[in-house]
Every structure is written in structure tokens, then in C-alpha cells.
N, C-alpha and C positions, 0 to 999 in steps of 0.2 A: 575408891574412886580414882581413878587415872588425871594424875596431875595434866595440865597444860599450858605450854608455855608458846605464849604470840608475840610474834613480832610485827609493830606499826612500824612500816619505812615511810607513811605519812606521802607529804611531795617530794619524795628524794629518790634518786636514783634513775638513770635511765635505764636501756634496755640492757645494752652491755655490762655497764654496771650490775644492775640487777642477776643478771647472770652468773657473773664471776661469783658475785656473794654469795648467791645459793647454791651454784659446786661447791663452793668449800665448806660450807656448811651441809652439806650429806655427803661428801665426804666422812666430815667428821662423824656425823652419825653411822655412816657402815661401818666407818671404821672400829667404833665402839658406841653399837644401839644404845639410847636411852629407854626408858620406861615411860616416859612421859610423851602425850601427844603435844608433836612440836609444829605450829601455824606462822606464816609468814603473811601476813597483808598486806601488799602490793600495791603500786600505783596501778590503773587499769594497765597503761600501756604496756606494763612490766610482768601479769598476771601467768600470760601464757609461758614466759621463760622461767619465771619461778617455777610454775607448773615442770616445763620440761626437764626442768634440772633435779626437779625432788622425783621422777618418774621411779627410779630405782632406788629412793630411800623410804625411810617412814616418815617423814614430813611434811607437808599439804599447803596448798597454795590458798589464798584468801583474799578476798578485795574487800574494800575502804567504806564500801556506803552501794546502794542498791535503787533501784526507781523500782514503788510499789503497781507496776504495768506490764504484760507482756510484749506491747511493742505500741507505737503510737508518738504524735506527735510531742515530744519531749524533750526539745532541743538541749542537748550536755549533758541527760542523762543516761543511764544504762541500766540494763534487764537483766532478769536472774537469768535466762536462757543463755543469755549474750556473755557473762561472769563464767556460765558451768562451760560455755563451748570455749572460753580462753581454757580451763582447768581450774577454775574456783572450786571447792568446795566449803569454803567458811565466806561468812560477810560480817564486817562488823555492823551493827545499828546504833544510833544515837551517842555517838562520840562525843565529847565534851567542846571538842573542836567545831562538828555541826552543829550542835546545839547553842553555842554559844558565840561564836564566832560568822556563822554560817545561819543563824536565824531559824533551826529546826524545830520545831513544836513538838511536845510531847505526842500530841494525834498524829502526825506524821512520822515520828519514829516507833510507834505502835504501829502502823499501818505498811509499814517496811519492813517490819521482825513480821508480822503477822505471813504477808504475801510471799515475801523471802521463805519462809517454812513450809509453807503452803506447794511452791514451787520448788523443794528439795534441798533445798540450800540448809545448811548449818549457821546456825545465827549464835554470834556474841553479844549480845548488850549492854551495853556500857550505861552506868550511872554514876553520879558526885554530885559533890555540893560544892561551891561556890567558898571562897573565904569568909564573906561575911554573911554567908546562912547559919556555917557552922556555927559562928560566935553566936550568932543571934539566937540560938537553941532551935534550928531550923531539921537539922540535917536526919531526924528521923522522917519530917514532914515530906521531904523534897523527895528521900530514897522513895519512901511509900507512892507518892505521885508520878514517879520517874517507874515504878515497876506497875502501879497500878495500870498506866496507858502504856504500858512497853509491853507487858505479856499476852500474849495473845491467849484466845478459850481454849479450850480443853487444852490444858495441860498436861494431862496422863501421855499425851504423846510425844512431850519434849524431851523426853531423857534420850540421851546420847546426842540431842539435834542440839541443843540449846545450854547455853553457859553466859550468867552474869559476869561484866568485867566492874568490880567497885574502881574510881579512879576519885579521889579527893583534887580537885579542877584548881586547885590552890598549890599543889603541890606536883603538876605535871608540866616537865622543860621549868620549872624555879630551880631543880636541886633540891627541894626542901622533899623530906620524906616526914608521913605520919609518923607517930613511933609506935613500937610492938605492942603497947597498950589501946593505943588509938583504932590499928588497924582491928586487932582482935574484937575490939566492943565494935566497932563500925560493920564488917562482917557476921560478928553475931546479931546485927541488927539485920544484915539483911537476911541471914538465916530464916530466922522468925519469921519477915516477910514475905518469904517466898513459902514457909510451911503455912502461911494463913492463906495464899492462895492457893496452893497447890496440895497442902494436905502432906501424906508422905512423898510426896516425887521430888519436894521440896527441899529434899536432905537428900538428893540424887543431884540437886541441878551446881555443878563445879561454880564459884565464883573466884575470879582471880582477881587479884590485885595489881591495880597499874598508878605508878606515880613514882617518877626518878628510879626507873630498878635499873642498877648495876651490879656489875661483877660483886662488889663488896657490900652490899646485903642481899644478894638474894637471896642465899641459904637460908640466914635467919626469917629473912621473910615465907618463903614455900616451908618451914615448915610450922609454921605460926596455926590453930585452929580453924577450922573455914575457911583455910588461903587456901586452894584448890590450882592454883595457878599465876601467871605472870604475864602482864600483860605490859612490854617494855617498846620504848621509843627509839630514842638519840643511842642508847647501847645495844642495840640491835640493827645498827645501820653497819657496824661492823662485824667481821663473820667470825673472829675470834671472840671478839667480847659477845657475841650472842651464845657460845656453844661454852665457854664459860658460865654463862647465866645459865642453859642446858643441865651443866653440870653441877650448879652447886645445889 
């Protein structure tokens, strides 16, 4: 399975900005191809210069969050049609940040990975738990809930469309990282979940791991069991330190 490694620029960066970054970053990539598919998640307004600047590399542009509509009264939000004509081809759904911060409901990030796939897009979805689920011996209960209303039916058609981002919500922008023990039982958890939905496609569907990745664990992290990828913040807003993480 082809490792993947995204980048959330979250609210940062303007146009120019966003620009610069992403030359130097396929840069780096032409300059020596990775193996791995490399995603950049854009602010909207940023989408289309991500886009233009990875045009001649292997790397792909992606937006933040999607409105489950093709066009209509929806004041702030934005359409898979409107994402794929900047140059999206990834969206993330149900971030830790919408869902918790932003008030998103499990039915409505269900209803977003669904439509979003539906209308050609590439969906990541992001699951975690909370600090005090985990304590509370929660965090089998929440994953299972968070992938029950996240995946949309028939699954046999998600492979190569669709990839789980595990993110422990306790441990993203703290610094604090699970540890190698953590993340492997937490991923093998969601393993099993996705083969009790999905059956064998479910050991096809990549899950990355996102919470503090820097330069200095990535490696051990990507190559952990079930870590299929990397799904990075604050060290990714930088073009060195993301092709760094690229690299290890």
C-alpha cells in the first residue's frame, strides 16, 4: 500500500505564501521523487496555487472541509465542483478542529465524505478521541461511532478514493505524541473496524497518523504497523521541514 503523507496548512498562509511553499516543495520532489503520495490541504483561497505549483510534480492539492450540496443557498460554504475547479483532488472530512471546535456532528461529516465521493473527490477522514475518553476507556467506543457515521455504503468502491486520518485530539498542536505502543494498539483498533465494515477492502483502506509529527519522529512513526501515513500541522507549514517528514 503507498504510504501518504498530508499536509494541514489549516488558517495559514496566504496566496503568495502558499505559493512559495509549494515550489519548493516539488522542487524537492523532482528533484528526488518520493514513493509516497504527497497531499497538501490548503486554505480555499490558496487551493488553486497549491494546485498550479505541484502541476509538474507528484504532489496534489487538497482543501480543508467540503459543503455536502452542489450549489445553493449556503452562505461561507463551498462545493466539490467549486474545490475540483480551484485543483483539489483530496478533502479532508471531520477534523478534530470541525468537530470540536466548529460544532460538526457525526451525521454531517458522514454526509460530507459521503457526497464529497460521490462527486469524485478523494476523501480523508479524520477520527480521535478526546483526553478524557481515552482515560475513561472510551476510545474504542468513540472510533467505532466516529467510522460508523463517517463511512459512507458500499465500500468496495473506496479503495484508492478514501483513507482514515487517526488523530488522538489530545495530542494535536500540545506537543504531546502517543507513544509507539499507543499508536500501534489505536490503529490496530481501527484496522479491525474498518474490516468489520468493509470486510477485505478494509486492509486496502491506508490510515495515517496525525498528532505533533515532526522531523524527529517521523520515521519511527511511518514505519510503525497500520501507520500508512502522516498526517502533519505546524511542521508542515514549513517547505523544509515538510520534505524532511517526506523523507524520513
Amino acid at each position: 500500500m503507498q504510504k501518504i503523507i498530508a499536509a494541514n496548512w489549516k488558517m495559514y498562509k496566504t496566496r503568495q505564501e502558499a505559493r512559495e511553499t509549494a515550489a519548493a516543495v516539488a522542487a524537492a520532489l523532482n528533484e528526488q521523487p518520493t514513493p509516497h503520495e504527497v497531499v497538501v490541504f490548503a486554505p480555499f483561497t490558496a487551493i488553486a496555487e497549491v494546485a498550479d505549483a505541484f502541476a509538474a510534480s507528484q504532489a496534489q492539492a487538497g482543501a480543508q472541509d467540503v459543503w455536502p450540496a452542489v450549489e445553493g443557498a449556503f452562505t461561507g460554504e463551498i462545493s466539490p465542483r467549486m474545490l475540483q475547479d480551484a485543483g483539489a483532488v483530496w478533502v479532508l472530512t471531520g477534523h478534530s478542529e470541525r468537530r470540536h471546535v466548529l460544532g460538526e456532528s457525526d451525521e454531517l461529516v458522514g454526509r460530507k465524505t459521503a457526497f464529497a465521493l460521490e462527486q469524485g473527490l478523494k476523501v480523508m477522514l479524520c477520527i480521535g478521541e478526546k483526553l478524557e475518553e481515552r482515560e475513561s476507556g472510551q476510545l474504542e467506543d468513540v472510533l467505532r461511532r466516529q467510522l460508523d457515521s463517517g463511512l459512507p455504503a458500499g465500500g468496495g468502491a473506496l479503495e484508492g478514493r478514501f483513507a482514515v486520518a487517526y488523530e488522538p485530539v489530545w495530542a494535536i498542536g500540545t506537543g504531546k505524541v502517543a507513544g509507539p505502543d499507543e499508536v500501534l494498539a489505536t490503529h490496530a483498533v481501527v484496522r479491525r473496524l474498518l474490516c468489520e465494515r468493509l470486510g477485505e477492502t478494509g486492509n486496502r483502506i491506508p490510515i495515517l497518523y496525525g498528532g505533533s509529527v515532526k522531523p524527529a519522529n517521523a520515521g519511527k512513526l511511518i514505519g510503525l504497523d497500520n501507520v500508512d501515513g502522516l498526517l502533519i500541522g505546524g511542521a508542515s507549514l514549513d517547505a523544509q521541514s515538510f520534505v524532511q517528514i517526506i523523507r524520513a
